[in-house]
N, C-alpha and C positions, 0 to 999 in steps of 0.2 A: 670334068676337069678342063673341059675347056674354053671356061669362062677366066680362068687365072693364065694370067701374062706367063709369058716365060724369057727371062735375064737369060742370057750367056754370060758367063763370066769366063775369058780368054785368058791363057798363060801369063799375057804383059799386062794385066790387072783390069784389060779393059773392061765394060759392061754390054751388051748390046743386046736390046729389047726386039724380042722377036715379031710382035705385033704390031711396031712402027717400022722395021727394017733400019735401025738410026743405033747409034752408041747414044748410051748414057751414062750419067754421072750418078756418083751415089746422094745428090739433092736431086735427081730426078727421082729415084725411088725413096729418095722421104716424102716425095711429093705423090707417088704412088700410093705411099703409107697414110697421108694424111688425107689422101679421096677416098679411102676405102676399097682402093681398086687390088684385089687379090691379085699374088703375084709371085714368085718360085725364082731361085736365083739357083743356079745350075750350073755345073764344071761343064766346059765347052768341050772334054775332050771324052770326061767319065760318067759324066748327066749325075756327079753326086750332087746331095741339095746342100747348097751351099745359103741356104737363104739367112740360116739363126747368125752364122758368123757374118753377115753382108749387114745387119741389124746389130749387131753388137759393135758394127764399124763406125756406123753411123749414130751409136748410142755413145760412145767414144768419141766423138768428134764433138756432138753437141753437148755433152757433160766439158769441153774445153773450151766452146763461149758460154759467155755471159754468168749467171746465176746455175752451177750443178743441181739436177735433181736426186743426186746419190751421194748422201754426203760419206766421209772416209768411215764412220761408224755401222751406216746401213751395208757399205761394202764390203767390211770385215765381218759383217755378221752372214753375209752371203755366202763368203769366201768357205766361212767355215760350217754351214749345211753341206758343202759337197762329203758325200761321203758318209753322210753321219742318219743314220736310220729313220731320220725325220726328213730327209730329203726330197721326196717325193712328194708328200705334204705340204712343205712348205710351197715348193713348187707352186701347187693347188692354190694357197693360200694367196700368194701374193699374187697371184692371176686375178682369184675370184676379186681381190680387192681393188685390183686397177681396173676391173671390169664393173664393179657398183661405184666407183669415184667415176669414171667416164662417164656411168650413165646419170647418176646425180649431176655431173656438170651439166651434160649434155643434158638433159630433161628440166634443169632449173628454170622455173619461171618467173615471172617478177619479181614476184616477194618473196622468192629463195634466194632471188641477185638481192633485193634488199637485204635479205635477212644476211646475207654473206658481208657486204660491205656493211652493214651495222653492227656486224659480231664474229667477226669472221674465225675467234676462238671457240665461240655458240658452235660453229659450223662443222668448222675442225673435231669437236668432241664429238655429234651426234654420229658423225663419219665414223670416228673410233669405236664408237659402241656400236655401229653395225658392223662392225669388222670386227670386233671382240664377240658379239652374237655370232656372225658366221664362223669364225673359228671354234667356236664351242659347238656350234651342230656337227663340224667337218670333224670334232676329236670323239663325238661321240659315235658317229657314224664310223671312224674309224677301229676305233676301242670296242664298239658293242657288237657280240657275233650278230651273225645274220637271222632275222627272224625266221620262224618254221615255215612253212609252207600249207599246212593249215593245224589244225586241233586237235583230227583224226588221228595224226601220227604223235601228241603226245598224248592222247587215251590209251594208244597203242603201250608204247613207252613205259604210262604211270601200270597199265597190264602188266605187262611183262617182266614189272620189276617186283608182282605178288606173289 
């Protein structure tokens, strides 16, 4: 763990990066978020981790310029997983999926940027079917009990049931 920064986050809202000795702002930790530099945002008085609310601040902020990436539809539909038996799932689900669109951007090579700027609904769709694919592995893995542990114990089983 102590390769990840550690944020103080002070009563009067400030930030202060404990690895520079310096306050920062919360573009300094997008700017964290966006080098990849692991990092922990921390109550300066209770060491609670404050990190997911310090990212929803900043998710908030940038959903206020420019073009939203969550439109009021996707956010109603958020709103209403809290609580709801599927919760924990979906969770799952929408990680794994900003985690294979990250790596499809980031691993796109030429003629995937071609293939994007010549079709970029082509694109769009192939994305959706790996995502429609991974959520059918995740329902089944979720739904189907867990395999046996080997054979022996259902010979035992198909025994003991003569």
């Amino acid at each position: 763990m102590n390769d990840v920064r550690i944020i103080k986050k002070y009563p009067n809202r400030r930030l202060y990066d404990t690895a520079i000795s310096s306050y920062i702002t919360l573009h300094d930790i997008k700017e964290l978020v966006m080098s990849y530099t692991p990092f922990k945002v921390v109550d300066a008085k209770t060491s609670d981790d404050l990190t997911r609310a310090t990212l929803l601040q900043i998710i908030s902020e940038e959903e206020e310029k420019g073009t939203p990436i969550f439109s009021t539809d996707i956010l109603l539909h958020c709103i209403r997983m809290y609580g709801d038996s599927m919760q924990a799932m979906a969770g799952r689900f929408l990680e794994q999926s900003m985690k294979l669109f990250e790596n499809t951007r980031r691993d796109a090579t030429d003629p995937m940027k071609a293939m994007w700027q010549a079709n970029p609904l082509q694109f769009m769709q192939s994305m959706a079917e790996q995502n429609l694919n991974m959520l059918r592995t995740m329902q089944r893995n979720f739904f189907n009990p867990e395999p046996r542990a080997n054979k022996n114990e259902e010979a035992t089983e198909e025994s003991d049931k003569s």
